[in-house]
N, C-alpha and C positions, 0 to 999 in steps of 0.2 A: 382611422387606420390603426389594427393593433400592433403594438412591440409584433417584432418576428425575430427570430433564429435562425440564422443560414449555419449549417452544421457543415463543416469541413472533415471529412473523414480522411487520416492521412493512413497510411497501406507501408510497408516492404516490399519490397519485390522478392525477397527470401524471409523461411521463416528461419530465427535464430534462439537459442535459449540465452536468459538474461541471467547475466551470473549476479549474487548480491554483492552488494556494496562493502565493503568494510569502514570500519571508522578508518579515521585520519593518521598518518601515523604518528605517535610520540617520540618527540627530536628533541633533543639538547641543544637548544637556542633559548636565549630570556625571547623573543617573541619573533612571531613570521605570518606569515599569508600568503597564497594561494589562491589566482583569480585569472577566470578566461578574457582571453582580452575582448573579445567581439561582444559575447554576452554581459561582461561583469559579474558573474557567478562567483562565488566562493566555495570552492572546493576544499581547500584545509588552513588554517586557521587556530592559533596560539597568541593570544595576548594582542592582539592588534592595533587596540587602540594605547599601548604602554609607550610613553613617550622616552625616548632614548635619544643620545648621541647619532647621528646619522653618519657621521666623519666623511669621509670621501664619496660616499651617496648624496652628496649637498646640490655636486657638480652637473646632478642631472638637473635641476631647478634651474643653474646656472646657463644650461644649455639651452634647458626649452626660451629662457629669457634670449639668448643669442639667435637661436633658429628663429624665435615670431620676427624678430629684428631685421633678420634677413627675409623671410619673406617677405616683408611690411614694405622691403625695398631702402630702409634705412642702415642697411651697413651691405657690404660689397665683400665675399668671400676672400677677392684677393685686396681689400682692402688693407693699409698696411697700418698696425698701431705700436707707438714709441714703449718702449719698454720702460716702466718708472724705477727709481730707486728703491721703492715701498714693494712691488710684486720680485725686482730683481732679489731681494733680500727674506720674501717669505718662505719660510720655514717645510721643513717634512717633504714629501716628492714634489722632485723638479722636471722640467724641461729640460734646463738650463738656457735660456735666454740671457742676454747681455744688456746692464743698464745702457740706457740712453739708441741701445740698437732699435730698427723698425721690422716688426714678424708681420706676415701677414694672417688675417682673421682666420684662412682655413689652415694655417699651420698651428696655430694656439688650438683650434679644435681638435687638432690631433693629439697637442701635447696635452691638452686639457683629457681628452675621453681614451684619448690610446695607452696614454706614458704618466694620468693623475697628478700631470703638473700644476701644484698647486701657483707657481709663478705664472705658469700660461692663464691660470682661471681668473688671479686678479687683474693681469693686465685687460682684459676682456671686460672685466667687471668698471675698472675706472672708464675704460677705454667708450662705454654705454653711459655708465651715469657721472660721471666726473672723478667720484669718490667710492669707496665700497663702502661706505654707510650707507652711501644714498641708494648705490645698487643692491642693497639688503632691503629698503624701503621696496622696492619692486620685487624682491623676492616673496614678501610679506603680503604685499595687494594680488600676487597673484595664485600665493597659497591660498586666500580667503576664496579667489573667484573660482577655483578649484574644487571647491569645498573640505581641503584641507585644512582641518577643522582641529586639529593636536599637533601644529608643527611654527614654527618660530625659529627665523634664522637671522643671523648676525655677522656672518661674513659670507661670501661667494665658495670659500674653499672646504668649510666643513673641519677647519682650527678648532678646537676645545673650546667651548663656551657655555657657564651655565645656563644659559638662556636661548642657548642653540641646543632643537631639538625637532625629531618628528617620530612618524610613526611609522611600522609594516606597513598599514593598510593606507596611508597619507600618500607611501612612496608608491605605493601602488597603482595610485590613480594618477602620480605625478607622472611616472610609466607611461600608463594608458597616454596621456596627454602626447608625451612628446613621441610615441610611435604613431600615434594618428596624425599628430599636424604635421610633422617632417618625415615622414617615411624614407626618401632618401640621403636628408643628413643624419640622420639614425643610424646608418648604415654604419656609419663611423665606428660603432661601436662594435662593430663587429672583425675591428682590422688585431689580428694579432701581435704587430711591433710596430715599432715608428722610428727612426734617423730622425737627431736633429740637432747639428751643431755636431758633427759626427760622431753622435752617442744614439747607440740603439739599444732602446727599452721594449719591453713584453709587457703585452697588455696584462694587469695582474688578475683576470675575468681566467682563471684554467678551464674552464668548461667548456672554452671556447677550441681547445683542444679533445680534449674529453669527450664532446658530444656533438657532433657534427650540426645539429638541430638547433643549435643555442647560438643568438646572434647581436649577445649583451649582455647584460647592459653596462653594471658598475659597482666596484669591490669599492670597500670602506675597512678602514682599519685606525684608530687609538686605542690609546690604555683602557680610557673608559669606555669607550664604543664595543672595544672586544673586534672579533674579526666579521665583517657581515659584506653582503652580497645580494645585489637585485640583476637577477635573468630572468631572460625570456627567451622561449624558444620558438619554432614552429615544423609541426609533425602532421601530416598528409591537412593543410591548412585550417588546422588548427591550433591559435595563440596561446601559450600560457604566461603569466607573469608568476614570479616566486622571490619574494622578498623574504633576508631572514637575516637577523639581526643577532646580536650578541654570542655568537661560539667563540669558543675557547681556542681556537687555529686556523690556520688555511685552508688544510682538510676539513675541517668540521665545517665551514661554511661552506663548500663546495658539495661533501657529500649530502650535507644537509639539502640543499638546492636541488641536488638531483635527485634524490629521493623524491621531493615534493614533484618535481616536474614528472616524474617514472609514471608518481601516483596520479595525476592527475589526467593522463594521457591513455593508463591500463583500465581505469576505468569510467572514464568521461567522455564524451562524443559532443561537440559543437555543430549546432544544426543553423542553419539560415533559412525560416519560414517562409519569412515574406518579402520583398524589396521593397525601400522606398517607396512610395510613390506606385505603386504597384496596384491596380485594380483591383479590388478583392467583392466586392459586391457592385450592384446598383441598384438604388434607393427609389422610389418613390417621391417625390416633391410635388404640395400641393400650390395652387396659385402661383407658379410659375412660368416664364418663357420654356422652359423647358419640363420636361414631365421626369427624366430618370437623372440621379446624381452617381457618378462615379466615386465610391468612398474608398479608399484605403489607411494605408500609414505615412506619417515624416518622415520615420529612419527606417531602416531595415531591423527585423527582429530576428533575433539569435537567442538558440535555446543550448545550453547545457546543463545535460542532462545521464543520468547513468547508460553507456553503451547497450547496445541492443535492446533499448525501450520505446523508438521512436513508434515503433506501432501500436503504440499504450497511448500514443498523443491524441488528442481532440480539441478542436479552435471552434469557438463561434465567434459569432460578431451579432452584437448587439446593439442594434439602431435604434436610435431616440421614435417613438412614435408621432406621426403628423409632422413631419418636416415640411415648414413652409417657407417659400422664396420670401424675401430672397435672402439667400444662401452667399456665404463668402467660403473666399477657396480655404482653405486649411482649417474651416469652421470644423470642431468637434461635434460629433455629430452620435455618438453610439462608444462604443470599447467593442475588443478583440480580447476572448478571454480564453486561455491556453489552461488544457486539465493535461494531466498526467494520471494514470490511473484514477481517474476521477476526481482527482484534489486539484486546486488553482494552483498554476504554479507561475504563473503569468500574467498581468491584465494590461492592455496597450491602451490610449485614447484611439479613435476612428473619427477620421478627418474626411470632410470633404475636397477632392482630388480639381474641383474646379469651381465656378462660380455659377448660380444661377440668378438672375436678372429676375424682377417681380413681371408677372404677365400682363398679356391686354386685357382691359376689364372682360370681355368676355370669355375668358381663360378664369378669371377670379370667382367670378358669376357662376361660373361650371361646375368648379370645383366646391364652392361651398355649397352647392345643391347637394353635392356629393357626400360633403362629406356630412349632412345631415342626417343621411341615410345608411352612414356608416353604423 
């Protein structure tokens, strides 16, 4: 049997004119990036892998560690933990929690993502791993499995430490992470004030005023750090993340951030090709119980891509030749290979959607007659 091409012609339903693209803008940050959440695309981009001070951007690391925990079923939102002497006395924004008092875990996430309580974030931190050394050691294992690949941390709260550091594009994926896994405690980060111990704080995220669209994530601010900011927003359901690091004020991280987010939205379009799991061809299988295999993809494919070019798109799919049973399900089997005006701008694996079983010999018998004569 030869290789084949199944050619997917994808259409408009209007014709549009494509305006060009401009470069990126140039912004007054030591460094930032600019990424669709669904695809992973980089749209704008400065210094990204420059390893800096993250300061109050730690707290997302922090979280996703609390959120799997709670998923996991090992900690209880209204669970309640002892306040220690060591978080009641930590420095820079508070909650203000009470030593030796008991908060419960979703009031520390409030003071921890609403109000930057750096006291709410260690009591959280010991309250999981005993200690916040130890709860930096999980910080650490789950950068690496992240593939954040430039970042190193040392305490839960994002305190000044030479040895505490990460990146734009680190934070970025940290992002990614924790809107996918928790999408409803994420949410959190979108509350604008918080009461607590009858002191009500604003969330220090202005955007979250500013732009009705933006629904996060978390401002960072020291000496060294400078003033930085990781949002995300979402515009007719399409994600953007924009991390940017090192401005010189409040403003300057803010408008910095909106800019990037303006930019990425005026001229970007987020597409969803295919689902999961989703049929896209059927195959050929020789010497099996079954004669056609159902191939698609594992995950769902998202393209961004310049607005008004989806009709410049073109997908094949590329099936290995002579597939023979038997076949396991999620067996790679071919690629799905996505052109944009004729250049690759995409190549997916092509899975088998299900299993095929080896045939009766005279099913085997047949087929090698067959395929002699191929």
């Amino acid at each position: 049997m030869k290789r084949f091409i199944l050619i997917f012609c994808l259409f408009f339903s209007f014709q549009a004119q494509a305006l060009p693209i401009p470069s990126a803008p140039e912004l007054k940050a030591r460094s930032y990036h600019l990424i669709d959440y669904h695809s992973g695309k980089v749209l704008a981009s400065k210094n990204p892998d420059l390893k800096l001070a993250p300061a109050s951007m730690t707290k997302i690391m922090t979280a996703l560690i609390v959120f799997r925990e709670l998923r996991h079923g090992n900690l209880r939102l209204e669970e309640n933990v002892r306040i220690s002497e060591k978080a009641w006395r930590t420095p820079g924004s508070r909650m203000f929690v009470e030593v030796n008092k008991f908060v419960s875990i979703d009031k520390l996430l409030h003071g921890m993502l609403v109000q930057s309580g750096n006291d709410a974030t260690v009591a959280l931190a010991e309250h999981i791993a005993g200690d916040e050394a130890t709860f930096a050691q999980l910080m650490n294992q789950l950068a690496v499995e992240l593939g954040m690949l430039n970042s190193h941390f040392m305490n839960s709260s994002g305190l000044p430490h030479k040895e505490h550091y990460s990146t734009a594009k680190d934070l970025s994926i940290l992002t990614r992470a924790l809107i996918t896994e928790s999408p409803e405690l994420y949410k959190i980060n979108s509350i604008k004030q918080y009461t607590f111990n009858g002191i009500t704080q604003r969330n220090r995220n202005k955007l979250l005023w500013r732009d009705s669209s933006v629904d996060g994530v978390k401002t960072g601010h020291t000496e060294d750090a400078g003033y930085c900011l990781v949002s995300s927003a979402v515009r007719d359901n399409m994600r953007l993340i924009s991390v940017v690091m090192g401005t010189d004020s409040v403003e300057a991280r803010n408008d910095t951030n909106q800019t990037l987010l303006n930019y990425g939205y005026r001229f970007y379009k987020t597409h969803r090709l295919y689902k999961a799991q989703q049929t896209l061809s059927n195959a050929r299988v020789w010497k099996g119980a079954q004669k056609m295999l159902q191939v698609g993809l594992n995950e769902d494919l998202y393209l961004s891509i310049p607005r008004n070019q989806y009709k410049a798109l073109d997908a094949s799919l590329k099936i290995d030749p002579q597939l023979l049973a038997p076949i396991k399900q999620n067996q790679q089997i071919g690629h799905a290979i996505i052109k944009l005006n004729g250049e690759i701008i995409e190549q997916r694996p092509l899975i088998a959607l299900h299993e095929i079983d080896e045939g009766s010999l005279m099913d085997v018998l047949k087929d090698e007659a067959l395929l002699m004569l191929e």
